[in-house]
N, C-alpha and C positions, 0 to 999 in steps of 0.2 A: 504494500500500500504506500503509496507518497505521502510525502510529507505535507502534511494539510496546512500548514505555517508559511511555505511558501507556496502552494497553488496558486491563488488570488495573485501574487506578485509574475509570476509565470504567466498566467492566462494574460494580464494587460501588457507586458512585453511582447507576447506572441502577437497578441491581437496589435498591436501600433507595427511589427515588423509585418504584416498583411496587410494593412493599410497600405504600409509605405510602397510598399510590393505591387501593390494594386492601384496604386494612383501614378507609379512610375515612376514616384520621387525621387528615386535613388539609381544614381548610373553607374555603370563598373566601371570605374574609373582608377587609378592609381593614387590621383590627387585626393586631398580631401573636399568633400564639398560641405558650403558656409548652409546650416541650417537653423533659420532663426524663429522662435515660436514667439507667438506674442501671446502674454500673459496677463491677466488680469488682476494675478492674487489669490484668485476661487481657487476651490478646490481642485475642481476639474484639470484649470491651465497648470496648477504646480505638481498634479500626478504626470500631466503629457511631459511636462519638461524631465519631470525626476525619471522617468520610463526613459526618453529620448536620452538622459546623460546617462543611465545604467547601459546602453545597445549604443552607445557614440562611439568608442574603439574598433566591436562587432562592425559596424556599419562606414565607419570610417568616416565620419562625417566631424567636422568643428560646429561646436552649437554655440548658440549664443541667445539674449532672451532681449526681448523687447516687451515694456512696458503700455498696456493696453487701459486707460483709465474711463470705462464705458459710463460711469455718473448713473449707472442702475443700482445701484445699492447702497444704503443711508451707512453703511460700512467701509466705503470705499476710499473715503480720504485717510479715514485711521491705517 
């Protein structure tokens, strides 16, 4: 049986390398390529980035994070 501690952390790696797969993002290339995610803060934007910097060596890619201030949430300036 796996380890149940990391499945959940497996499955959203997997799943963002099919993404990436599937939308073409990524080219076999030697060099590395500049991939910048824009973040909000939420939750959601710091799992995709935390997921993207754990598969950035795998993939070969330099990431990098831009700041996304969408003024949806009475939370957002804190």
């Amino acid at each position: 049986m796996p380890d149940s501690a990391a499945d959940p952390i497996d499955a959203v790696l997997d799943a963002v390398r099919e993404a990436l797969a599937t939308a073409g993002a990524l080219r076999h290339e030697r060099t590395k390529q500049r991939v910048v995610v824009a973040l909000s803060g939420g939750r959601d934007s710091m799992a995709l980035f935390d997921a993207l910097h754990k598969l950035a060596p795998e993939l070969s890619i330099a990431l990098s994070a831009a700041h996304v201030h969408h003024g949806l949430s009475p939370h957002a300036d804190a």
